[in-house]
GUTOR-591936 format. One record per atom (N, C-alpha, C): x, y, z; residue in three letters. Coordinates in pm, whole numbers, padded with zeros to 5 digits, always signed. Layout:
! residues N
XYZALA/...
END
This chain:
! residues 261
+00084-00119+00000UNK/+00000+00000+00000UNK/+00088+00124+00000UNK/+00068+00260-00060UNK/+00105+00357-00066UNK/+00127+00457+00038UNK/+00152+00482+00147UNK/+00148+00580+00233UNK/+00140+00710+00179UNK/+00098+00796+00264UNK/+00124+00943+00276UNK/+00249+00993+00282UNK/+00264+01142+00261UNK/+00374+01156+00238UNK/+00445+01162+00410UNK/+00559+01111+00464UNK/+00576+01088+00577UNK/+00518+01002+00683UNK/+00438+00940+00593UNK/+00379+00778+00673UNK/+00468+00709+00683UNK/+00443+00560+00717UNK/+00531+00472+00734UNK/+00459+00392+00633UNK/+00632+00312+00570UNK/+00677+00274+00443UNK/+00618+00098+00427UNK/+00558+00078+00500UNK/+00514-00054+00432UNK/+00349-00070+00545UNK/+00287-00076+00577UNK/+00167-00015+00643UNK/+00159+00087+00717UNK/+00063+00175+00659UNK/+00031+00252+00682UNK/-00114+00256+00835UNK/-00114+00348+00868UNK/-00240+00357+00995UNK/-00387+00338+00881UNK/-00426+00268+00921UNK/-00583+00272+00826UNK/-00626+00401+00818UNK/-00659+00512+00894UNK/-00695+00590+00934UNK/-00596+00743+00900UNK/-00489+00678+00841UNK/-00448+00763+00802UNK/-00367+00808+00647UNK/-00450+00683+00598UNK/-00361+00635+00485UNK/-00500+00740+00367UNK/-00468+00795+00250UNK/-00509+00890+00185UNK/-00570+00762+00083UNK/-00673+00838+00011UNK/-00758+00788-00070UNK/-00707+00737-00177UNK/-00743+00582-00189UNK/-00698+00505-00299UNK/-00572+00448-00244UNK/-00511+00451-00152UNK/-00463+00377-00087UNK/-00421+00257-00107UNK/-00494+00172-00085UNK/-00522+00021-00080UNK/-00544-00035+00039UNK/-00497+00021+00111UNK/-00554+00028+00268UNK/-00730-00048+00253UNK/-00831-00030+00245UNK/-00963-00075+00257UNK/-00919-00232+00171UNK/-00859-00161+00083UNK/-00883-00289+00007UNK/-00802-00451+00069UNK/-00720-00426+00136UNK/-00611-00493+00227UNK/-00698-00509+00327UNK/-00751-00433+00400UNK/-00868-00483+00523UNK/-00951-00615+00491UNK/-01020-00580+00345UNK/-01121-00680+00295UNK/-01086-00783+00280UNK/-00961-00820+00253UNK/-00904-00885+00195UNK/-00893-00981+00367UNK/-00816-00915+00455UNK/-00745-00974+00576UNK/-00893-01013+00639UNK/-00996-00947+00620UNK/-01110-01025+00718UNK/-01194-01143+00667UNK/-01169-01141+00516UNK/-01232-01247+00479UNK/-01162-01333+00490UNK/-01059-01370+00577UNK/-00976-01516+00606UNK/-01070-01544+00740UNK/-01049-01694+00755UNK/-01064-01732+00880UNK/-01019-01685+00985UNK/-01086-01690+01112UNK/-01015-01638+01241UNK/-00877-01715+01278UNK/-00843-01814+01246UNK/-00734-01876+01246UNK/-00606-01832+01244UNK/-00644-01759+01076UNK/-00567-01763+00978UNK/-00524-01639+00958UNK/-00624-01525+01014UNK/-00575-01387+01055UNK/-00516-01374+01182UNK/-00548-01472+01282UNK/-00491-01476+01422UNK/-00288-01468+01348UNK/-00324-01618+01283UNK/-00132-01661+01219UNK/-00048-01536+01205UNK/-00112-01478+01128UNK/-00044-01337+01047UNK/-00068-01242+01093UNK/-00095-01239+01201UNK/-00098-01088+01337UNK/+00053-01108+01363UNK/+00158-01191+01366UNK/+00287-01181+01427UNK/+00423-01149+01317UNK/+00369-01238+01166UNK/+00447-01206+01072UNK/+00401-01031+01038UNK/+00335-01004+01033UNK/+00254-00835+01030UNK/+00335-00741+01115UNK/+00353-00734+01250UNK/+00412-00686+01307UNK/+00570-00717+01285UNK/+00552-00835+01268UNK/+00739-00830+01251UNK/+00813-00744+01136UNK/+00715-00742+01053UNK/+00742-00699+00871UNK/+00763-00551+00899UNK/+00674-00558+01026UNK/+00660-00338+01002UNK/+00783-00305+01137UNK/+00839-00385+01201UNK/+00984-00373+01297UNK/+01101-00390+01239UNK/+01067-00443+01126UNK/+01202-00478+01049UNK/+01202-00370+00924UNK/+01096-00295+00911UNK/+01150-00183+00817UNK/+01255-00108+00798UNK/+01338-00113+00681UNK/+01430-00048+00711UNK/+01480+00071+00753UNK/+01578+00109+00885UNK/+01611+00244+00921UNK/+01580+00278+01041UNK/+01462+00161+01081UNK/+01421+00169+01212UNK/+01441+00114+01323UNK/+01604+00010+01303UNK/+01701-00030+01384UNK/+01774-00052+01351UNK/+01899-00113+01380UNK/+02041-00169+01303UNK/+01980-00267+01214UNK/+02070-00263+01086UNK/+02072-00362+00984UNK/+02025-00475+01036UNK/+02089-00552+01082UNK/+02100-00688+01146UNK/+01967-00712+01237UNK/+01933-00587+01336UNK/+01844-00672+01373UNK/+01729-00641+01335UNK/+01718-00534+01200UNK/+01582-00570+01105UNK/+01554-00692+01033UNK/+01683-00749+01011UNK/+01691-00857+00906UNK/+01632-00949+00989UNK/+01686-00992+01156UNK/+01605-01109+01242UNK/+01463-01072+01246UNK/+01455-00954+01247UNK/+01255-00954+01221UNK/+01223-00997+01125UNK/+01260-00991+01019UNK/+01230-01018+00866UNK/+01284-01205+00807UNK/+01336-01221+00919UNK/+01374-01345+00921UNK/+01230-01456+00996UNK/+01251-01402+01089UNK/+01169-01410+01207UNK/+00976-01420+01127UNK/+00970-01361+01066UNK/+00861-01285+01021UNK/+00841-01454+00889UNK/+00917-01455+00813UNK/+00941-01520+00703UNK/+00939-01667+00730UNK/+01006-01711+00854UNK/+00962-01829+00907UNK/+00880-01901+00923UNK/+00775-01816+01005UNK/+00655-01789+01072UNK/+00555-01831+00925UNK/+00605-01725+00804UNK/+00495-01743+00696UNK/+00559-01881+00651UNK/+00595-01994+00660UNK/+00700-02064+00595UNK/+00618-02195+00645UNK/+00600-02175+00810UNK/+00520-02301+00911UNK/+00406-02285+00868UNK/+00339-02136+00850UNK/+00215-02142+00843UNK/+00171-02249+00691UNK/+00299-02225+00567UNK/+00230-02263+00483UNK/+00248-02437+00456UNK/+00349-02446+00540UNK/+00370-02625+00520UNK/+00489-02638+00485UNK/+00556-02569+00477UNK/+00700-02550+00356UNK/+00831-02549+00461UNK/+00870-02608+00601UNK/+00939-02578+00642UNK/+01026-02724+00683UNK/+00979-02834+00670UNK/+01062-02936+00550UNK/+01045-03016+00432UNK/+01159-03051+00383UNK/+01171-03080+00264UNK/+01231-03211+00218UNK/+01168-03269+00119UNK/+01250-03418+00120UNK/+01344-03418-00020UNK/+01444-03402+00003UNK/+01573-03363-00102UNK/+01548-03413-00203UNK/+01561-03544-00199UNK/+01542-03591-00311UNK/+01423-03596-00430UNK/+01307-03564-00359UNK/+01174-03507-00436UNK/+01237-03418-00503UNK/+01276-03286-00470UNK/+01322-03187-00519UNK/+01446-03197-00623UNK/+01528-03305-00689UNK/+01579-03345-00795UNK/+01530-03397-00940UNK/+01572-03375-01011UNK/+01444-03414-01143UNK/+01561-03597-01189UNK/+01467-03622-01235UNK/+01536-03821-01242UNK/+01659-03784-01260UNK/+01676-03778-01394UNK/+01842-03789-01398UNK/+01947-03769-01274UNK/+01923-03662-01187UNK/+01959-03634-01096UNK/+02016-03676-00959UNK/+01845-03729-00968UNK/+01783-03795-00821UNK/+01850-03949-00835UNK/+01836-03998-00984UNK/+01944-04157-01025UNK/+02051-04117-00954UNK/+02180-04043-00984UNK/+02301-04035-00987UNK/+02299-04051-00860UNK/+02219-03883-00827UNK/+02267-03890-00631UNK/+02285-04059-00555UNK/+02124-04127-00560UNK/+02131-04279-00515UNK/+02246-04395-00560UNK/+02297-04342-00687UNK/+02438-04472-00715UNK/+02488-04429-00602UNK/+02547-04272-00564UNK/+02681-04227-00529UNK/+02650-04245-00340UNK/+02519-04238-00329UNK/+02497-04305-00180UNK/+02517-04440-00135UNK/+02469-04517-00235UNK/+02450-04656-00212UNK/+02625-04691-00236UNK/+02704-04639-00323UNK/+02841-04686-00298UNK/+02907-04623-00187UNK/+02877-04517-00134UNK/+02928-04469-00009UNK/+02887-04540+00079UNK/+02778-04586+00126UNK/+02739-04667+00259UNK/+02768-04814+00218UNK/+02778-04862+00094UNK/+02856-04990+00104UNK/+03005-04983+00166UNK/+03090-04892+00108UNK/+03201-04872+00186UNK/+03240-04886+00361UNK/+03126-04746+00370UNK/+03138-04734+00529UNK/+03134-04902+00596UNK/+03026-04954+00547UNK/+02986-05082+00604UNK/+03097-05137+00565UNK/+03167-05216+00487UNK/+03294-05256+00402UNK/+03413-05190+00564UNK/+03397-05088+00581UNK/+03529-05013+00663UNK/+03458-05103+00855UNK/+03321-05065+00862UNK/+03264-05114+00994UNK/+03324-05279+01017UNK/+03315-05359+00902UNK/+03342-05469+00923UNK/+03507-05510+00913UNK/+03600-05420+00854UNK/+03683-05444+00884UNK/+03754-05414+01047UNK/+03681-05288+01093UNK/+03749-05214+01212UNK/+03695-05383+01323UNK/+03557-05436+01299UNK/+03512-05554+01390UNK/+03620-05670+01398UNK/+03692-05704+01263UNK/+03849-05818+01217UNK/+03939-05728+01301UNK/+03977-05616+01273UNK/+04101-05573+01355UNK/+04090-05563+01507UNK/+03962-05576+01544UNK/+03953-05532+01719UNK/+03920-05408+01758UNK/+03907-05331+01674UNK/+03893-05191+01694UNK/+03770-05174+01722UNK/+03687-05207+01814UNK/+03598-05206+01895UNK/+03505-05102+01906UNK/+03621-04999+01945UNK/+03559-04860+01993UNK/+03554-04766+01870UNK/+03570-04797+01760UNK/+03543-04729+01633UNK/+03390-04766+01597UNK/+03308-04851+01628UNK/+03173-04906+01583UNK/+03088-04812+01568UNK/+03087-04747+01746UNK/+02963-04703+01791UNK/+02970-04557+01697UNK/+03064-04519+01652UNK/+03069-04373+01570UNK/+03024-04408+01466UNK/+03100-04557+01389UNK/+03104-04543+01253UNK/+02926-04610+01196UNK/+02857-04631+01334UNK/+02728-04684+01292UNK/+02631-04564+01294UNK/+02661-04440+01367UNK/+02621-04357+01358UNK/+02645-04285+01271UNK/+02756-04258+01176UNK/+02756-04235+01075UNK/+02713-04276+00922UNK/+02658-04407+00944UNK/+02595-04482+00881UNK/+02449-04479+00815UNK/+02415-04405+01011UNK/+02258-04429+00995UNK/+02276-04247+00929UNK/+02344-04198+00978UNK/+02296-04066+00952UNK/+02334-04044+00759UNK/+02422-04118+00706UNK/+02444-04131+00570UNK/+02301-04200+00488UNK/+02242-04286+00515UNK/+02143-04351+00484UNK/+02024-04249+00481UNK/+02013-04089+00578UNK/+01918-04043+00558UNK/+01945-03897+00558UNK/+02069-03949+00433UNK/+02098-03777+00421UNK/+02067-03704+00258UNK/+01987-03775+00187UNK/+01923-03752+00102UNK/+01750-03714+00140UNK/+01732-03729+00307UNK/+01607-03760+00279UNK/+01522-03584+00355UNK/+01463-03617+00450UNK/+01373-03492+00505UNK/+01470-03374+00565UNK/+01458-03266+00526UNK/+01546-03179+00569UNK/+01501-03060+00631UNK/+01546-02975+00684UNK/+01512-02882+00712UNK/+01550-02754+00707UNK/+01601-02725+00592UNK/+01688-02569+00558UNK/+01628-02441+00483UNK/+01664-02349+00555UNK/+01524-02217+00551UNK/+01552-02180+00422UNK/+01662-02172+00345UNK/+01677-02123+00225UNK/+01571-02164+00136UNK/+01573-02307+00096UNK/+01524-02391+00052UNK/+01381-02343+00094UNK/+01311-02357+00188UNK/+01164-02348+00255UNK/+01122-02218+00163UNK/+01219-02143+00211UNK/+01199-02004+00171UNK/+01159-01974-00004UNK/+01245-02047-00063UNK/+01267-02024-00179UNK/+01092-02114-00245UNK/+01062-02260-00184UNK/+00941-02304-00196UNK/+00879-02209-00211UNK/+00822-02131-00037UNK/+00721-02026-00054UNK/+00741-01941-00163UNK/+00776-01883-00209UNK/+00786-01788-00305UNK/+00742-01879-00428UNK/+00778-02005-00496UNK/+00736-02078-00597UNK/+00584-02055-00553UNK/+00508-02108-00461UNK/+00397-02137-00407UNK/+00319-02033-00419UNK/+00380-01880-00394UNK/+00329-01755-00419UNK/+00343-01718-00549UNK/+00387-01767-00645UNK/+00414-01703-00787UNK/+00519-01583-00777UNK/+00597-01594-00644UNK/+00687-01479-00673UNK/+00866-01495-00711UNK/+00922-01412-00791UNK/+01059-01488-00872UNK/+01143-01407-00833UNK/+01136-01387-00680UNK/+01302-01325-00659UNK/+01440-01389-00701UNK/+01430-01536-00627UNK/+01456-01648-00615UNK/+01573-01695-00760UNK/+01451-01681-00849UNK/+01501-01650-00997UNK/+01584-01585-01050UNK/+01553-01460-00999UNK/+01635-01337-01058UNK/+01779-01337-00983UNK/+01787-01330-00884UNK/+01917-01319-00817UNK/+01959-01478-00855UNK/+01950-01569-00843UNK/+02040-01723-00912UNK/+02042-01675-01003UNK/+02011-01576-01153UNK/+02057-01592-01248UNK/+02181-01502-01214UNK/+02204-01387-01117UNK/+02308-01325-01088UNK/+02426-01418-01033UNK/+02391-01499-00926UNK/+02462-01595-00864UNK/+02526-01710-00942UNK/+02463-01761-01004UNK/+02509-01868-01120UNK/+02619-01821-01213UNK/+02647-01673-01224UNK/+02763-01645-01282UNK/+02915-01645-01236UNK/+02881-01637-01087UNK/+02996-01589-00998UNK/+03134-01691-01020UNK/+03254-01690-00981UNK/+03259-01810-00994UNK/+03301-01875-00872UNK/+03293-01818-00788UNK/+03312-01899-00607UNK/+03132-01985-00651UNK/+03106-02111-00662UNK/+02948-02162-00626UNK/+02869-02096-00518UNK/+02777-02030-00559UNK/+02687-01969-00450UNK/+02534-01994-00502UNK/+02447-01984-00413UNK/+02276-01989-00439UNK/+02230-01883-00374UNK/+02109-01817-00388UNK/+02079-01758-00317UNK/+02020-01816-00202UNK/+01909-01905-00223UNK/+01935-02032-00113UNK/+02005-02035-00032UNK/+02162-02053-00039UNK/+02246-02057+00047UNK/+02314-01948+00154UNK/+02290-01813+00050UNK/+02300-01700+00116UNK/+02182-01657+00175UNK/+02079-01671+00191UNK/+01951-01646+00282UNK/+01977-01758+00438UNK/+02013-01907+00393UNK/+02049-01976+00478UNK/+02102-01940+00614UNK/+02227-01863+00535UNK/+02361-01823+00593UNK/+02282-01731+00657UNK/+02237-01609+00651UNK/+02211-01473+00680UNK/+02115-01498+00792UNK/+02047-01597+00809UNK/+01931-01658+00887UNK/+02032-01698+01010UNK/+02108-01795+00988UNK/+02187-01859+01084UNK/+02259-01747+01183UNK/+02298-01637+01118UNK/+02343-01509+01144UNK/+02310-01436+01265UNK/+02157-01465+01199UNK/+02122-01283+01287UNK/+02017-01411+01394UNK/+01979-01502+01378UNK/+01921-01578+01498UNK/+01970-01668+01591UNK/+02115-01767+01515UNK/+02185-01759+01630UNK/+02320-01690+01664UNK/+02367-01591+01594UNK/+02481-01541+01625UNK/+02474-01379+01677UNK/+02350-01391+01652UNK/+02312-01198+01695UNK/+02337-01098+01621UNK/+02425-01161+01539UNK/+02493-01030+01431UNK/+02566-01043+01301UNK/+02564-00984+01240UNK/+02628-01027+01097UNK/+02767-00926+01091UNK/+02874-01025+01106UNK/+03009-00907+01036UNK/+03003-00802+00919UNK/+03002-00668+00906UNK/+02933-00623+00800UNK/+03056-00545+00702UNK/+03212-00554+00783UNK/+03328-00485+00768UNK/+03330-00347+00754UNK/+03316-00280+00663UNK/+03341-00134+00620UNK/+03188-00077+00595UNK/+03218+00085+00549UNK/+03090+00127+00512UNK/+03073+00048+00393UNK/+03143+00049+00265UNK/+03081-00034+00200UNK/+02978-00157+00144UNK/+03059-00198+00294UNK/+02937-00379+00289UNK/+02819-00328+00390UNK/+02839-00214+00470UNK/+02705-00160+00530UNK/+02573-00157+00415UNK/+02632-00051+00318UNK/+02587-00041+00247UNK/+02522-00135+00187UNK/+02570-00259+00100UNK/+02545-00349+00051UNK/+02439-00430+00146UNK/+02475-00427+00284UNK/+02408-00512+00350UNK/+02258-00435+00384UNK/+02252-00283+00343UNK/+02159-00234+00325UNK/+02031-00248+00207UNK/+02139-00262+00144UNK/+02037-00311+00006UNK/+01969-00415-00007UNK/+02040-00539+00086UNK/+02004-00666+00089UNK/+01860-00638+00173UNK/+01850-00581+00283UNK/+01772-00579+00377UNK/+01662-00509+00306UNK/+01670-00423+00220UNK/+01529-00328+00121UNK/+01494-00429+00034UNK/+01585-00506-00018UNK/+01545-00648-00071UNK/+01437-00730-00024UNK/+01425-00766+00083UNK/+01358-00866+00204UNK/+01246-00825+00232UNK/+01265-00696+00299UNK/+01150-00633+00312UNK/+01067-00633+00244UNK/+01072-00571+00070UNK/+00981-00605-00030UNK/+00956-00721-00057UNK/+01014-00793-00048UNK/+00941-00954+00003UNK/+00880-00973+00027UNK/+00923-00952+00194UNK/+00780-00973+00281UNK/+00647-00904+00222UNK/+00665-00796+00213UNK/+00559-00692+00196UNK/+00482-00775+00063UNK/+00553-00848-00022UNK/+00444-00912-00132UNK/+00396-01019-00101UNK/+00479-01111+00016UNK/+00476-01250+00036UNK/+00340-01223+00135UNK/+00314-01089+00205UNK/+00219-01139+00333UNK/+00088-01079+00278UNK/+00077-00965+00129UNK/-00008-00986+00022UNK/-00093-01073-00058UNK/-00011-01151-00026UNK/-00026-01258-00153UNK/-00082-01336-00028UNK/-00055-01363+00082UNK/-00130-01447+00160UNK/-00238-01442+00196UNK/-00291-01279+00231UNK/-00443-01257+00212UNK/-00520-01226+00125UNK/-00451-01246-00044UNK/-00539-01255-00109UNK/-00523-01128-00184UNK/-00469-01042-00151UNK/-00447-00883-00236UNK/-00394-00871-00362UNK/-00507-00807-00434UNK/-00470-00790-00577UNK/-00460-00661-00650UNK/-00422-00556-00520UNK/-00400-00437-00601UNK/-00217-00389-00607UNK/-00213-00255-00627UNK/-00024-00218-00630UNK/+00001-00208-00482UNK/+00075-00203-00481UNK/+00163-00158-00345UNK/+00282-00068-00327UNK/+00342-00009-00257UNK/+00433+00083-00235UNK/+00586-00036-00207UNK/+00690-00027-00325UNK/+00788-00084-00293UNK/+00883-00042-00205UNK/+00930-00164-00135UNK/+01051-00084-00032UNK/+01233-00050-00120UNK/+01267-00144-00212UNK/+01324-00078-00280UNK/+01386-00082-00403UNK/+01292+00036-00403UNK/+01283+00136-00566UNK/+01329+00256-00526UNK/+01390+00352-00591UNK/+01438+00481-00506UNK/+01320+00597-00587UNK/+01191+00568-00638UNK/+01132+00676-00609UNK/+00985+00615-00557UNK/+00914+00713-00535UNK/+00803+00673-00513UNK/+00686+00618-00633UNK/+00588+00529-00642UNK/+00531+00490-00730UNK/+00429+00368-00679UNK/+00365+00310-00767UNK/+00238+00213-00757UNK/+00333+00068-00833UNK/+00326-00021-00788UNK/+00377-00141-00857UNK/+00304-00259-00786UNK/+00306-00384-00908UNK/+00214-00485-00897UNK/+00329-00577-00806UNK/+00241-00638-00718UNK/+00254-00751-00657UNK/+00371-00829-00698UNK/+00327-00868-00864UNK/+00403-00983-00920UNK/+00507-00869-01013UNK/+00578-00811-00980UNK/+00630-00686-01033UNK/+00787-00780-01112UNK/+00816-00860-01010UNK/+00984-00948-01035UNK/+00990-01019-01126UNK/+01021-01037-01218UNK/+01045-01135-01343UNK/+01147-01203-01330UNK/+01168-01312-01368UNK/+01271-01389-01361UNK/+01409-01341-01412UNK/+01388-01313-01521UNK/+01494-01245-01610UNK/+01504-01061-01557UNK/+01468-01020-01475UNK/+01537-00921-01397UNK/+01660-00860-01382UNK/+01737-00820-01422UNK/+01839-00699-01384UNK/+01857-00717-01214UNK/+02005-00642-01206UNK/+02026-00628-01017UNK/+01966-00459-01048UNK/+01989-00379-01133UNK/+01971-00271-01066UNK/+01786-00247-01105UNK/+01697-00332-01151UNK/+01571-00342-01148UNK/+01498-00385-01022UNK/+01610-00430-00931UNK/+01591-00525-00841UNK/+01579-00425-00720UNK/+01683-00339-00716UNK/+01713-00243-00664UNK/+01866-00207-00578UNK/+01931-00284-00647UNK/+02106-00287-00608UNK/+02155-00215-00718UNK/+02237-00103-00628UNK/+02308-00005-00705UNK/+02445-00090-00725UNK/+02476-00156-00639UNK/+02613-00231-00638UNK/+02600-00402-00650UNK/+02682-00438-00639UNK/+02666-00632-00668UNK/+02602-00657-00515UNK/+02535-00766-00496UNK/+02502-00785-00408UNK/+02632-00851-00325UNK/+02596-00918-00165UNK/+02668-00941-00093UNK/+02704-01146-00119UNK/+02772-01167-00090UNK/+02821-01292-00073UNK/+02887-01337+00027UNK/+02878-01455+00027UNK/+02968-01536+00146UNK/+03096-01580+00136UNK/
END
């Protein structure tokens, strides 16, 4: 929704938001859900509008927005994943040769350490066993979850930045860098950010997210009008589904390359 001029940047006060808004139309939208289901998204809501950017340190807007994103992640079912579903055949074949000859080994190595006497090597190497046997299988990594929801929503951030990432040549996903950034700011409290520079950068990332959220918790109640982006550097009306796959960084809204690990 659009604020006023000097409102606040991603909901606005009902009551104070100027005509044509979208404000009413976002109400209609949020009451025709179940009581349930508007109860859910009373916490991702508030988190989305604490984590705006500017209105605390980098870092710990991003754990709201983390925090916030989770939350929409459980609500939708998407918060594990079974790996190997997520491979297309060819793929999903290879991975299973290259398991099934790895845990023949291990077993191959268990039974030799049992001939030599080595006794006290078992109890590890069976635990490594079991945990090899089900490491193709149910997982639980937010990147991934994350990246679901957005398929699930029709929205292609996801897209656009892997086509940036896929060029690099250190291997990176964005997947992996949302992962990372999660692990960060929820259990480490803070993200190393070095110079003004990567402030910067790490600023952009965070106007990134935000407009995220702001489409992801749209799209959950159902809203089908423009909204006010968090970042675009002017003001304007833009659709929901605004991100195209094939996207640009500076369409995106990065003046500079984004950040990496």
């Amino acid at each position: 929704m659009n604020p006023q001029a000097g409102g606040f940047p991603s909901f606005s006060r009902f009551d104070s938001a100027r005509s044509g808004s979208g404000i009413g139309a976002f109400l209609n939208c949020y009451f025709s859900l179940s009581f349930d289901r508007r109860l859910s998204l009373i916490a991702p809501m508030n988190l989305i509008r604490s984590g705006t950017p500017g209105d605390a340190t980098v870092d710990e807007s991003i754990a709201d927005l983390m925090k916030a994103l989770d939350a929409v992640c459980k609500i939708n079912d998407v918060t594990r994943q079974s790996l190997t579903l997520k491979l297309d055949s060819g793929c999903s074949k290879v991975v299973a040769e290259i398991l099934e000859g790895a845990r023949e080994k291990l077993k191959y190595l268990r039974r030799e350490c049992v001939t030599d006497g080595r006794l006290d090597q078992l109890c590890v190497l069976d635990r490594i066993i079991s945990r090899q046997a089900n490491v193709a299988g149910e997982e639980r990594d937010f990147g991934i979850a994350f990246a679901e929801l957005l398929q699930k929503l029709r929205l292609f951030d996801f897209d656009a930045m892997n086509a940036y990432y896929s060029q690099l040549s250190k291997p990176l996903t964005w997947e992996s860098l949302i992962s990372f950034v999660r692990g960060q700011v929820i259990h480490s409290g803070a993200i190393d950010m070095g110079g003004t520079g990567e402030i910067l950068r790490w600023f952009e990332f965070l106007r990134h997210l935000h407009d995220i959220c702001k489409r992801v918790l749209l799209r959950e109640v159902g809203y089908q009008g423009t909204y006010a982006a968090t970042n675009v550097t002017y003001t304007g009306q833009y659709e929901i589904d605004r991100v195209k796959p094939s996207m640009q960084l500076r369409e995106l809204g990065y003046s500079a390359a984004p950040i990496t690990i």
